[in-house]
N, C-alpha and C positions, 0 to 999 in steps of 0.2 A: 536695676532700677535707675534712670534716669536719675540727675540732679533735682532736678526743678522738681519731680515725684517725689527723691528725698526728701527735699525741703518741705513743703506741702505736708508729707506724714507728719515731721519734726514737731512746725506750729501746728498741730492737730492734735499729738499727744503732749507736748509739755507748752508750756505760760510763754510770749512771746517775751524776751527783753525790750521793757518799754520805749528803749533809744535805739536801739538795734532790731527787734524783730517788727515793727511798724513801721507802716509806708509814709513819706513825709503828706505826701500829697492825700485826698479820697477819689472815689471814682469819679466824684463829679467835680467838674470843672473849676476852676477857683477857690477851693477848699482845701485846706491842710487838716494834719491830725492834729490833735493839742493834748500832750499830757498834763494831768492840771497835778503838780505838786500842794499849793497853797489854797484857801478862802478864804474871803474875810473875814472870817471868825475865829479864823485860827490866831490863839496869842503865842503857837511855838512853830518856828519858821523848817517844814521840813524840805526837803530835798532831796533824789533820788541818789542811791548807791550806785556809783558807775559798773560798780566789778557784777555787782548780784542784780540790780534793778528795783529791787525794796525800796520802797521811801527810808527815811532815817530822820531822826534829828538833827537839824543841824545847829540850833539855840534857840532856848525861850526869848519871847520876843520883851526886850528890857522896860523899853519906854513906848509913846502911842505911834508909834511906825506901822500901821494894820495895811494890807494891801487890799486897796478898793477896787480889785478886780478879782478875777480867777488868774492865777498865775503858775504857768510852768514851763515847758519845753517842746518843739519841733522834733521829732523823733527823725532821727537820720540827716539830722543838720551836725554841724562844726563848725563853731567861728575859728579858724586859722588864717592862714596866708591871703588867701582870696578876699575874703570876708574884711580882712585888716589893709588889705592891699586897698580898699574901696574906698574907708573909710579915711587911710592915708590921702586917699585923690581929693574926697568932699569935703576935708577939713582942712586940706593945705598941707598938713602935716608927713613925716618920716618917720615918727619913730613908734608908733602905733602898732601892735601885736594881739592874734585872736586872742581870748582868752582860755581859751580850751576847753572850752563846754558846751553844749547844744546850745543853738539859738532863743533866746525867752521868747516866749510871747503872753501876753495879756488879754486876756478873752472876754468881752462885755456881753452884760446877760443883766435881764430884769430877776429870773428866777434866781431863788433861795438854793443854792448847790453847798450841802452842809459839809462835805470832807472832798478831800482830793483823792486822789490814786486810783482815775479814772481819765479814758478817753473820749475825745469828745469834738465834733465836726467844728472846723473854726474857721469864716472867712475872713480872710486880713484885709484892711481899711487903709493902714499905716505904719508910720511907726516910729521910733526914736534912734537919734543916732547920741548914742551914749556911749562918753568917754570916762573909764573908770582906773585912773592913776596912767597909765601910760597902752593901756588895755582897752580894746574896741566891745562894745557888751552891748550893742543893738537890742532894743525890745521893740516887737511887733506886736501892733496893735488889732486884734482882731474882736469880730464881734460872734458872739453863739450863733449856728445857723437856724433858721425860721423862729428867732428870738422875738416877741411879738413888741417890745418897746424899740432897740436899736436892728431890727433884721433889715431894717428899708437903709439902711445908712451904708452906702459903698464907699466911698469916701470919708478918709480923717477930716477933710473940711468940714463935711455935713455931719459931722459929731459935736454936740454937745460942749461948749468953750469948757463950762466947770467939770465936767468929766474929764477933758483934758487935762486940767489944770492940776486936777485931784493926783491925775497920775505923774505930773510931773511932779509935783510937791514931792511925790511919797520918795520918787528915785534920787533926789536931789537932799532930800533930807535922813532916807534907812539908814544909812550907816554914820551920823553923826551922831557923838557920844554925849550927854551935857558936862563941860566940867574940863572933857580933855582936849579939847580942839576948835575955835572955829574955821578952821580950815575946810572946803569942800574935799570929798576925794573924788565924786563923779560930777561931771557934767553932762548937759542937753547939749551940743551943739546945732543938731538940725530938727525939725518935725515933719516928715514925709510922709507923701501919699501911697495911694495903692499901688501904682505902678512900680516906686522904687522899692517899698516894701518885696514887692515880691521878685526884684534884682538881688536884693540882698538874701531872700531865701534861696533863691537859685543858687547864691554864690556858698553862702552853707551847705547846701546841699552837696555839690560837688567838693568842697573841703573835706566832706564830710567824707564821700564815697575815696577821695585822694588818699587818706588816713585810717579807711577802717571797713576794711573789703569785709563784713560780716559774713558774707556767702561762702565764700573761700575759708575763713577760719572755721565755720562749721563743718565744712569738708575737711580739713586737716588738709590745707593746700597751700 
């Protein structure tokens, strides 16, 4: 049996690893996969197991930080070297390192999607270059495809200001405590279009495939 026959049986009899056995891209043109971890309804913030691919908990959510979008991950992205090398170049800066986890993205959608741990066609608009302590943590901006309120919107420009705004708020403020800090720990420094958005998933991508040949480990290779 060929490889590629292997593989093919493989995902046919067992559950594909959300980050590893889906394709980042779909068949059509412009469109990525999007695993949605979170919605906004959720008050307890989960996130996927790297080792097994199960959602988990990762903590109830303390104070009103809700995320007003669909939010989760690029399947077969990496922000590492590449991805941090970029955003060293757009911010001036050296000392800037991936963070080690799939690429985020945020997915707009009019429809009511009550849980996560689903995929789901996402075309990217934008997106943010976000710096989180000395760590590059990029979120893409993408909209649900033939979504009937944002499906006409290719471009972050032609988005909705307080949508925007909504989403910067939430990343600029999730992780501050009341009481113990006001210190930031993430910044916005840029808000990008479609075109760079999708330099920066290319450059995930390839981080991605640099560090985590999935094909080859299922083969025992």
């Amino acid at each position: 049996m060929s490889q590629d026959k292997l593989l093919d049986y493989i995902s046919k009899v067992f559950k594909p690893h959300p980050w590893h056995g889906i394709k980042m891209e779909t068949d059509r043109e412009g469109e990525v996969h999007a695993f949605i971890e979170i919605v906004p309804t959720d008050t307890v913030k989960y996130e996927m197991d790297k080792e097994s691919g199960y959602l988990k908990v990762d903590r109830p959510q303390k104070f009103s930080n809700i995320i007003p979008s669909l939010y989760g991950f690029v399947p077969q992205t990496y922000c590492w070297d590449k991805t941090a090398a970029y955003s060293n170049e757009k911010t001036g800066r050296t000392d800037l390192v991936g963070d080690g986890d799939a690429l985020d993205i945020c997915v707009l959608t009019e429809k009511a999607i009550n849980h996560g741990d689903l995929i789901l066609s996402a075309i990217p608009i934008g997106g943010f270059r976000m710096i989180d302590g000395d760590e590059a943590d990029d979120k893409i901006i993408a909209i649900l495809r033939d979504d009937p309120l944002y499906g006409a919107i290719k471009d972050i420009e032609n988005c909705p200001q307080p949508v925007i705004d909504r989403l910067v708020h939430y990343f600029l403020t999730y992780k501050q405590i009341p009481g113990v800090s006001d210190k930031a720990t993430c910044e916005i420094t840029h808000i990008y279009g479609r075109e760079e958005a999708w330099k920066v998933l290319k450059l995930s991508s390839e981080d991605y495939h640099d560090q985590h040949d999935y094909k080859s480990t299922l083969l025992g290779q």
